[in-house]
Steps between C-alpha positions, in 0.01 A plus 500: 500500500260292704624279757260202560494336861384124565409453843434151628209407754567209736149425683479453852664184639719452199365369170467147478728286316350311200511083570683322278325195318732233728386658797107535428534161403628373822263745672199328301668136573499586867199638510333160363716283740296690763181460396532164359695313840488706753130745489278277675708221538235297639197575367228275563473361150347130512548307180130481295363141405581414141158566273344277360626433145603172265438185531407575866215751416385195319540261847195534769470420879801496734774458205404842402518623867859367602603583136473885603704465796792282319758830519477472871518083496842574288698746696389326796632201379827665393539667819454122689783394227728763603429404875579167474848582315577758777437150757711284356758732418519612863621343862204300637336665755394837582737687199327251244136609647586872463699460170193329366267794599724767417517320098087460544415840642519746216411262248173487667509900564500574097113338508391815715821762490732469222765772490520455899544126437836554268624685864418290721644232232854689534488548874416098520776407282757669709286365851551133350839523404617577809309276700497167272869534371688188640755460163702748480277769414521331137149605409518858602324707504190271342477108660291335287144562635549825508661503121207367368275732738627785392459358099153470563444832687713712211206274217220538703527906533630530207206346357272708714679825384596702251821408260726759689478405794637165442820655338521710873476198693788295307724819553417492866500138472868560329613766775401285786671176365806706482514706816402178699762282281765719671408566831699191639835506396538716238326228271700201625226294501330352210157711377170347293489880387571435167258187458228712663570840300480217134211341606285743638598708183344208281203541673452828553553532064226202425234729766647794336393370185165400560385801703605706215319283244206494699462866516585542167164235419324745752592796336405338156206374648363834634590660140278233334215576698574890467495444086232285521277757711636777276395276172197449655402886540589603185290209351229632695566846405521434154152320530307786645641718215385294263154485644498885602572550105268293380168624753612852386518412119166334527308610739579888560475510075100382567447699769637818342275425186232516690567783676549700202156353351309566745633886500408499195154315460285797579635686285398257198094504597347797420265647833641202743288472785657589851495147604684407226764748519476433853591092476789580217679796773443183791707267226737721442593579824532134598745452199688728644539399870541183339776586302634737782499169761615295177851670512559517917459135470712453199786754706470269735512174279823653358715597797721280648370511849177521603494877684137620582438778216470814585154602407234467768295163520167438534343450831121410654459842462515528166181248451258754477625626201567120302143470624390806335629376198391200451174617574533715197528200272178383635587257759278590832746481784480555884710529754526393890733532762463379825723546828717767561675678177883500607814510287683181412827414370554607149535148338167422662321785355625501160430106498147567603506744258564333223291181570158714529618623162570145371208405621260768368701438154432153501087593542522724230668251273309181613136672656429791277219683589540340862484713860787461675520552897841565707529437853821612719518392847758623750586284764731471791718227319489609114304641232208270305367557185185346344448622099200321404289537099125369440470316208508666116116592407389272228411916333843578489655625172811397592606158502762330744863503411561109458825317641674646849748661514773586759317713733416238813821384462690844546233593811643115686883634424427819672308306818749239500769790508349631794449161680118592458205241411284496159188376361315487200206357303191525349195555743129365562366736279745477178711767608836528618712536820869595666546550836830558650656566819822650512652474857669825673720474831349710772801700585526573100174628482516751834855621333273593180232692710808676641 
């Protein structure tokens, strides 16, 4: 028979009881009581100028000036209404004059610190009744002035804060009202509490109401422009497939046919000569980096964020080589390089890069049989570049390519990108020219030699 023993574990300190829902609740409702009245009561929180918008966007001059500041003009002017009820509601003299500044003081406090304002509005309230009652204390605990004061304190925060904390400030509205109702007498007197608790509850529901529908527009707002930006990216997406299907349909089919016949053209001529065989391997092996650069740039066409492939990119150092083989086409091509060879950024280098190659493309296309000449200049500021072509021999068995294509524009798009400067045009001599200057910050530049 096996006797089986439960043994129960109590932690250290006793285990904590779970909270009931009523209690987290209240917990929760506390919590925001805190930070909504009472964290940084007064906060330095001036009220902003109203932007621009409406008919007085539309207005120039002064009427659009004073129109920005036409919050303040109101709850000033409310807070000199509820000053002059707090007058004549009070005995002349010196409890009129402070009666009338007690109803005008926190109005004017909610233009610079609201929550402190709906204080200093309760604290006043009680300060007035006491020193301007003279009937009985038939207006306690708000006299007049400071029953429409505190109105237009509860609005004006109210409108300058969020939705709860207007409910918090009619129950502490509500709790005051009552506890100050019955301090004299045990309530003998007659109380406004009720009238204030109604109206202020109006008014707290019609803000309530429109701060909630304006955040709601916000919220639709900001969704809009979300879907719209989203709509926006996938059209673009959708775009760059379509043209990353169609350059690989049409132009990696070509350049694949041509690799393969030029593979295969030797083999069709019986004793080729070397140069021939020679000329057909140079073809085929641009085909091939052709089609090998064809599909990075289509990987990168296709992806939905432009990350910086993987594979290594060309540099400046890589020139000798492109000039090698264009020269193997025929095309006579120097190089120069002046100043001293550093390393620059890699956007710089590959842009340079490519627009030498553009540029010795565009000779081949548009100056066969043309020398070329490459200059490189390293200065303290940037990079220059200077590709310039003779003019095509009238001997030449090739002809020009006619038309132009999009080569000079693509070499601007890279300067531009690089806040760099371009030219290009023919020459003197019929020939052709680009020079370009792509700028490099000095401290970029020392990092790179580093």
């Amino acid at each position: 028979m096996t006797e089986t023993t439960h043994t129960q574990t109590t932690p250290p300190g006793g285990a904590a009881r779970p909270r009931s829902p009523e209690f987290r609740l209240a917990a929760d409702a506390l919590r925001g009581l805190r930070q909504d009245l009472f964290h940084d009561a007064f906060a330095y929180r001036p009220l902003p100028r109203r932007e621009a918008g409406g008919r007085l966007a539309r207005r120039s001059g002064r009427v659009k000036e004073y129109g920005a500041w036409a919050p303040h003009v109101a709850v000033a002017a409310l807070g000199l209404l509820a000053m002059l009820f707090a007058v004549a509601s009070s005995e002349a003299g010196l409890p009129s004059a402070l009666c009338g500044l007690l109803a005008l003081g926190p109005v004017l406090l909610t233009l610079a610190r609201p929550v402190g304002a709906f204080w200093c509005s309760l604290a006043a309230s009680t300060a007035a009744a006491v020193v301007g009652g003279a009937d009985g204390w038939s207006d306690w605990p708000w006299l007049p002035g400071s029953f429409l004061s505190h109105l237009v304190v509860l609005t004006v925060v109210a409108l300058r804060t969020r939705p709860r904390t207007a409910a918090w400030m009619w129950a502490l509205t509500a709790v005051y009202g009552f506890l100050a109702g019955n301090a004299f007498g045990g309530g003998h007197y007659n109380t406004n509490v009720g009238p204030m608790l109604v109206v202020s509850a109006l008014l707290l529901l019609v803000v309530t109401v429109r701060q909630i529908r304006r955040e709601a527009a916000q919220e639709v707002s900001a969704q809009q422009t979300v879907t719209a930006v989203e709509r926006s990216r996938r059209t673009l997406l959708e775009e760059r497939t379509t043209i990353a299907r169609e350059l690989h349909d049409v132009v990696a089919h070509h350049m694949s046919v041509v690799a393969i016949q030029a593979e295969a053209a030797p083999y069709r001529v019986e004793n080729p000569p070397p140069e021939l065989e020679k000329a057909f391997a140079t073809i085929r092996e641009n085909a091939v980096a052709a089609l090998t650069e064809l599909r990075r740039v289509l990987g990168v066409v296709r992806a939905e964020d432009y990350e910086a492939p993987d594979a290594p990119q060309p540099t400046l150092a890589d020139l000798d080589g492109l000039l090698a083989n264009v020269r193997e086409t025929g095309l006579e091509a120097e190089k120069a390089v002046t100043g001293a060879v550093r390393e620059l950024p890699q956007g710089v280098e590959l842009s340079a890069y490519r627009i030498v190659q553009e540029a010795l493309s565009n000779t081949l296309r548009h100056a066969p049989g043309a020398g070329a000449r490459v200059e490189i200049g390293y200065v303290l500021g940037g990079l220059g570049l200077r590709i310039v072509n003779g003019a095509p021999p009238a001997s030449a068995l090739l002809k020009p390519s006619p038309g132009a294509g999009h080569g000079i524009t693509g070499m601007r798009e890279r300067v531009a990108m690089l806040n760099g400067e371009m030219t290009a045009g023919p020459t003197a001599d019929g020939g052709y020219e680009v020079t370009v200057f792509l700028p490099v910050p000095l401290d970029t530049a020392i990092e790179g030699e580093a």
